[in-house]
C-alpha positions in Angstrom: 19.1 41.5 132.4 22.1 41.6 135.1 23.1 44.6 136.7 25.8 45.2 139.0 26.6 47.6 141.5 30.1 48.9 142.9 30.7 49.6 146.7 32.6 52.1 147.4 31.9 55.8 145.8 28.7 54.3 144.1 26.7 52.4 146.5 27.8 54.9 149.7 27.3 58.0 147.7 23.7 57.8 147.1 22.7 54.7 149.3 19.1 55.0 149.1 18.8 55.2 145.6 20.7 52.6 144.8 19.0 50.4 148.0 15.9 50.3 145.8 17.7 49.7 142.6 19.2 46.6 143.9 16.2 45.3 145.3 14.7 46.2 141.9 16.5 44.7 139.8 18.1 42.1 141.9 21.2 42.9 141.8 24.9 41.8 141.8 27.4 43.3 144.0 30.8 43.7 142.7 33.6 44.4 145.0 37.2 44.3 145.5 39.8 43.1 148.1 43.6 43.3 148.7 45.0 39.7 149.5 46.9 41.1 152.6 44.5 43.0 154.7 42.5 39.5 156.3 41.5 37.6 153.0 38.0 37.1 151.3 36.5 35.8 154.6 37.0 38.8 156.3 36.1 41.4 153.3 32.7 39.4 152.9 32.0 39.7 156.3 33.1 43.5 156.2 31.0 44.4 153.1 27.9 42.8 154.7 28.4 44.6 157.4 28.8 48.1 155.3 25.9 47.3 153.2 23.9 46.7 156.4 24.7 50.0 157.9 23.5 51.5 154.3 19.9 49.7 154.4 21.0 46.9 152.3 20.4 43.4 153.4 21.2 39.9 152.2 18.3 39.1 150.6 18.1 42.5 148.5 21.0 41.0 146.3 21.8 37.6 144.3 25.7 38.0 144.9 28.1 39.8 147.1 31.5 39.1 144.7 34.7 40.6 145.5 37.8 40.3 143.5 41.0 39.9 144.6 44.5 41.5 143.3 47.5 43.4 144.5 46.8 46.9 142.5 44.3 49.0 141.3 44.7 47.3 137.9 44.3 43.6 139.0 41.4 45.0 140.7 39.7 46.4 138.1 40.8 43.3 135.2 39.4 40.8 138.3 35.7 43.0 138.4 35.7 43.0 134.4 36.3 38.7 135.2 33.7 38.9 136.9 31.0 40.3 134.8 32.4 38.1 132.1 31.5 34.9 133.9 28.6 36.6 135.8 26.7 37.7 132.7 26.8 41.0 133.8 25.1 43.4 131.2 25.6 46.6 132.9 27.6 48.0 135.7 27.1 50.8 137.7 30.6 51.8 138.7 32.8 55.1 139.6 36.5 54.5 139.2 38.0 55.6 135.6 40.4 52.5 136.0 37.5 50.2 136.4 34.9 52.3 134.1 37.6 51.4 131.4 38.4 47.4 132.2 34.0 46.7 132.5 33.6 48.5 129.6 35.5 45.8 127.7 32.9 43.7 128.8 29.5 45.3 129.6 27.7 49.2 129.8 29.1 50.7 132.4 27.0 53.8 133.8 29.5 56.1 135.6 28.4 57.2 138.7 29.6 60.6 140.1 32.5 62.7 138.7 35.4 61.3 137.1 38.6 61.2 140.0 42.2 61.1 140.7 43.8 56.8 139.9 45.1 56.3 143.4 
């Protein structure tokens, strides 16, 4: 089975939980990244950091993916992508736009309360 596992709002809002998860399960990690603000390069580099800081290393995941896009809606079509050519069978995920785009692919679990679209 393939799970995946969002960043931001999911992964940071209960970090130790879903540290063992990953390692559990070995894990994909399924993030996002706005062409502009320094590329894929950079955002890899940035999420490895973040995960770090949160307990998470390296080798606690098979893939660190993030998507590219120019809105919240590319974003979110560019994750579902993802799990598509991943194999992804469930995602554990927190934003209604992307909740809705995975779901057309995969289980999605939501994680926290529903929020605001940007």
């Amino acid at each position: 089975m393939n799970v995946a596992f969002d960043i931001d709002f999911t992964i940071t809002r209960f970090p130790k939980f879903f540290k063992s998860a990953i390692r559990m399960l070995d894990g994909f990690i399924l993030t996002s990244f706005v062409r502009e603000v320094g590329g894929k390069e950079k955002n890899i580099r940035y999420r490895v950091k973040q995960l770090r800081k949160l307990g998470i290393k390296g080798g606690d995941f098979r893939i660190l993916a993030v998507a590219p896009g120019e809105s919240q809606e590319d974003f979110a079509k560019a994750k579902a992508d993802m799990c598509t050519r991943l194999g992804v069978d469930i995602i554990f995920e927190d934003d209604p736009v992307y909740i809705r785009e995975c779901s057309k692919v995969c289980e999605v679990i939501q994680v926290g309360r529903s929020k605001e679209v940007w």
